[in-house]
TORMILUM-941900 format. One line per 2 residues: their letters; for each residue x, y, z of N, C-alpha, C. Coordinates in steps of 0.2 Angstrom, whole numbers, plus 5000, padded with zeros to 4 digits. Layout:
N
A	X,Y,Z,X,Y,Z,X,Y,Z; ...
END
This chain:
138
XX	5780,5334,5543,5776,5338,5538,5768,5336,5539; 5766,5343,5539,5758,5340,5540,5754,5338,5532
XX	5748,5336,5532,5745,5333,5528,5745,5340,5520; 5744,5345,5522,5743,5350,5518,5750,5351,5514
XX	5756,5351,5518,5765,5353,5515,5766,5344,5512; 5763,5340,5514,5764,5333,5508,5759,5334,5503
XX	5752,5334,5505,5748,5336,5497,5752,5341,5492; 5755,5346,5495,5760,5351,5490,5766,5348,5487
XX	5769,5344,5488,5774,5341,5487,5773,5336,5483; 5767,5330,5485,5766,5325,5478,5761,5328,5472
XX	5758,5334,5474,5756,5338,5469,5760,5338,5464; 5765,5343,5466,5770,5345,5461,5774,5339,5458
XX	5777,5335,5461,5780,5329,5459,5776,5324,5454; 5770,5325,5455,5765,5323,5451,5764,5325,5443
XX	5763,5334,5445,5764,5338,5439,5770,5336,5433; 5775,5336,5438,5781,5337,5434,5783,5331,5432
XX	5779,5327,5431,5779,5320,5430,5774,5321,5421; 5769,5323,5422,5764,5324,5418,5768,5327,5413
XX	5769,5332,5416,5774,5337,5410,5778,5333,5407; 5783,5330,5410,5786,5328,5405,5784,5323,5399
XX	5780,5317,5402,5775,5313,5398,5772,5317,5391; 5770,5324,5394,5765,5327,5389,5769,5331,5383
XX	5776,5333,5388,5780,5338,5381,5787,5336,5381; 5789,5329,5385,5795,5329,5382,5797,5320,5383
XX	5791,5316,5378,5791,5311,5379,5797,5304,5378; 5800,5309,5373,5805,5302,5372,5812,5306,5374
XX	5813,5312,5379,5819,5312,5383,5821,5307,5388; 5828,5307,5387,5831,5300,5393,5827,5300,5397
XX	5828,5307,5402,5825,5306,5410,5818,5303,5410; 5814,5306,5406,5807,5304,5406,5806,5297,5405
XX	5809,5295,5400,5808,5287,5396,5812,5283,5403; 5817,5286,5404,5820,5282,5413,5815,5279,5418
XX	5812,5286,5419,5806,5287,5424,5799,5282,5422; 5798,5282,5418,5794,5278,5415,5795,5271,5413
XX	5799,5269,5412,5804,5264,5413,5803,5258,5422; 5806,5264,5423,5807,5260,5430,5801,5263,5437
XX	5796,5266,5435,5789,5268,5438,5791,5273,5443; 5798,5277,5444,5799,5279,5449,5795,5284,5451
XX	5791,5288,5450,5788,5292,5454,5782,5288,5457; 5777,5283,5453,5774,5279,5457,5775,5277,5461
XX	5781,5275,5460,5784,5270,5464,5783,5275,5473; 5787,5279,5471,5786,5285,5478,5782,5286,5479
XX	5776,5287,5478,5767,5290,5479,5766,5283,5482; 5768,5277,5480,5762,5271,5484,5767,5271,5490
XX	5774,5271,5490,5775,5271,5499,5775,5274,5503; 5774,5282,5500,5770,5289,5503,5762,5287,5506
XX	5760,5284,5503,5753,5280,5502,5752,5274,5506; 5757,5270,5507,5756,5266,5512,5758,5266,5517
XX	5761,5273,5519,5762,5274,5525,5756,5277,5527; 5753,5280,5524,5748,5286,5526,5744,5280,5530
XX	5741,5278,5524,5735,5271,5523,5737,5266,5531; 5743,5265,5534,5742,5261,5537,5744,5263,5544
XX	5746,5271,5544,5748,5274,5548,5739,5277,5553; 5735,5278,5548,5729,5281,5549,5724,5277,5547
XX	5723,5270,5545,5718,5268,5545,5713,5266,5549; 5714,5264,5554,5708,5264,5561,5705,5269,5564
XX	5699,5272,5557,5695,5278,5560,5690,5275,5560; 5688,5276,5568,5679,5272,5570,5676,5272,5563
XX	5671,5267,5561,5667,5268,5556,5667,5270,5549; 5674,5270,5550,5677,5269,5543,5679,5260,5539
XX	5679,5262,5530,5680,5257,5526,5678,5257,5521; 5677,5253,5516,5673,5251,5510,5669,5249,5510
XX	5665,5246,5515,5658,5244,5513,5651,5246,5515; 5653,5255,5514,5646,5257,5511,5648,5266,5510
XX	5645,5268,5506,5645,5275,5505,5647,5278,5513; 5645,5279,5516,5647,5280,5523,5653,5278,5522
XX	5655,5274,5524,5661,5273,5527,5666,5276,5522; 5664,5275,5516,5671,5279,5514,5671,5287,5516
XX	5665,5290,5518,5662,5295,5518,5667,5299,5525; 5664,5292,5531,5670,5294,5536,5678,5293,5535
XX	5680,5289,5529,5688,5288,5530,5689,5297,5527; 5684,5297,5523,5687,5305,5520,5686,5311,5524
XX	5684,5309,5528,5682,5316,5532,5690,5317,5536; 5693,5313,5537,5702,5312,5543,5708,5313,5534
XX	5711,5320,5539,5713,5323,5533,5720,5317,5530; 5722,5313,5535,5726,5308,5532,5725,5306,5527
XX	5719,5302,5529,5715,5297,5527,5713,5302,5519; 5713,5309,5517,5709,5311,5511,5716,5311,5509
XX	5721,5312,5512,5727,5314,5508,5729,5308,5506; 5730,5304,5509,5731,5294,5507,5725,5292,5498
XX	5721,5295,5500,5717,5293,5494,5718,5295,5487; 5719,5306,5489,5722,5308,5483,5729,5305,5480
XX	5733,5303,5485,5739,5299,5482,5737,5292,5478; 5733,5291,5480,5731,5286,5477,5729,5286,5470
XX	5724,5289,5470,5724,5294,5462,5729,5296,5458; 5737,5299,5464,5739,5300,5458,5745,5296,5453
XX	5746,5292,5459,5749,5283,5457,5746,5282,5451; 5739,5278,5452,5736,5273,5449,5734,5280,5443
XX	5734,5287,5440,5733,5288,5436,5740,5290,5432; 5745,5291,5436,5751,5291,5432,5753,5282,5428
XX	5752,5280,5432,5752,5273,5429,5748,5273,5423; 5743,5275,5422,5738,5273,5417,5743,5280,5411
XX	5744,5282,5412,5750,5288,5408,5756,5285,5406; 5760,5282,5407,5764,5276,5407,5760,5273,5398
XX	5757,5268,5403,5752,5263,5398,5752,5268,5391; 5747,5271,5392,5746,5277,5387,5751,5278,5383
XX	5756,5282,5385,5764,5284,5383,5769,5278,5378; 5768,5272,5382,5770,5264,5380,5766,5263,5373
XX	5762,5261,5375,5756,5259,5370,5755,5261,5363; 5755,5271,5364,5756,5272,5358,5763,5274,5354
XX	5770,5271,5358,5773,5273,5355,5774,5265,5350; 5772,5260,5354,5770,5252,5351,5767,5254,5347
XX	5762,5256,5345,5755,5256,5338,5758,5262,5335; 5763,5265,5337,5765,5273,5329,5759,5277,5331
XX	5754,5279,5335,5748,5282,5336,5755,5289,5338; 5752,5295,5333,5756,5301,5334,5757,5304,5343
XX	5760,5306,5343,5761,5310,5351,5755,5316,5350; 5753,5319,5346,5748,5324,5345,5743,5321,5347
XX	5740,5316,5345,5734,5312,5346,5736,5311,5353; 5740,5308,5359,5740,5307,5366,5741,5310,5368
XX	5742,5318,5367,5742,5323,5371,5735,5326,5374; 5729,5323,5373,5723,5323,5374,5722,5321,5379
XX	5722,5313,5377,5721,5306,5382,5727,5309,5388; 5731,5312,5389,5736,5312,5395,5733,5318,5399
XX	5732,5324,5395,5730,5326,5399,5723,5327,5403; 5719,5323,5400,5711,5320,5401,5714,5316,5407
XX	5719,5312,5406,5720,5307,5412,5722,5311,5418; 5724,5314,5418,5730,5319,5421,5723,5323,5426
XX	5719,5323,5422,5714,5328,5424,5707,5324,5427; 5706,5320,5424,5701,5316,5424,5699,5308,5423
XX	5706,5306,5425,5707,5298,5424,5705,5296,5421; 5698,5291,5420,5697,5286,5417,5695,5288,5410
XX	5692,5296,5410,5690,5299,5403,5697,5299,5398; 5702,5300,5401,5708,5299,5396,5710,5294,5394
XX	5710,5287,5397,5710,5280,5396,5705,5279,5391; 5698,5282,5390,5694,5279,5387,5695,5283,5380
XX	5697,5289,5381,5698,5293,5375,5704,5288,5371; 5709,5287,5374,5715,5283,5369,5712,5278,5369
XX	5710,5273,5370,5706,5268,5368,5701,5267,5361; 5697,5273,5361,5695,5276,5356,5700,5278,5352
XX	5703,5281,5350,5710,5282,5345,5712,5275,5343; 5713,5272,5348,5719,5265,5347,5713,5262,5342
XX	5711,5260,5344,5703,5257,5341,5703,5259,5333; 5700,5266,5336,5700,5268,5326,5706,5269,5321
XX	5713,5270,5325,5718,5269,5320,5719,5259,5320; 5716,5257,5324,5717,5250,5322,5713,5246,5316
XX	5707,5250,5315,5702,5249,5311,5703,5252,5304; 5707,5258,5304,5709,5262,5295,5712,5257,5294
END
C-alpha cells in the first residue's frame, strides 16, 4: 500500500474509534477496546514500522525546526507522524472516557473534551481538565 491507501485506513479506523467513545461509551465492544488499547495498539506498530522503515532522511530529526521540517517533507516520514497523533490522541480519549466515568462527570459534559481532542488534542485534554477541576470544587 502506498502512503496515501494507509493514511485512509488509519483515518477511518481512527474515526471509528472516536465514534464509538463519543456515542456509544459504555457498549462491550467499545469499553473492550478501551480496555485493552487495541486500536492504539495498531497505529504505534503501523508507526514503527513507518518510523524505522524511513527514518534516514539526510538532514532530518528533532533538533531544530528544519529538521523536523525535512522529515516532513518524505511522505513516509509525514504519514508516520500523523499516526503518531492519532495513537497519542486516542489514548488521551481513553484517559478522558476512564476518568470521567471514575469522577460521575456526565457523558454530555465529555462529549466536548473528545471531540476537541479528536480534533485538536491538547485543547480537549485542557477542556476536561477544566470540567474535572470545577466539578471537583462544587
Amino acid at each position: 500500500m502506498n502512503p496515501s491507501n494507509i493514511f485512509s485506513v488509519v483515518g477511518a479506523i481512527a474515526a471509528l474509534q472516536w465514534f464509538l467513545l463519543i456515542f456509544f461509551p459504555l457498549w462491550k465492544m467499545t469499553q473492550l477496546l478501551v480496555r485493552y488499547r487495541v486500536i492504539p495498539l495498531v497505529l504505534s506498530a503501523i508507526y514503527c514500522i513507518y518510523i524505522t522503515g524511513f527514518f534516514s532522511v539526510q538532514g532530518a530529526g528533532f533538533g531544530s525546526i528544519a529538521e523536523v521540517r525535512t522529515l516532513f517533507n518524505n511522505d513516509q516520514l509525514l504519514l508516520a507522524g500523523w499516526i503518531h497523533y492519532l495513537a497519542f490522541d486516542l489514548l488521551v480519549g481513553f484517559y478522558i472516557l476512564q476518568s470521567a466515568h471514575k469522577e460521575s462527570i456526565s457523558h454530555v459534559l465529555v462529549i466536548p473534551c473528545l471531540v476537541l481532542t479528536f480534533m485538536f488534542g491538547p485543547c480537549g485534554y485542557l477542556l476536561y481538565q477544566m470540567i474535572r477541576k470545577i466539578k471537583a470544587s462544587i
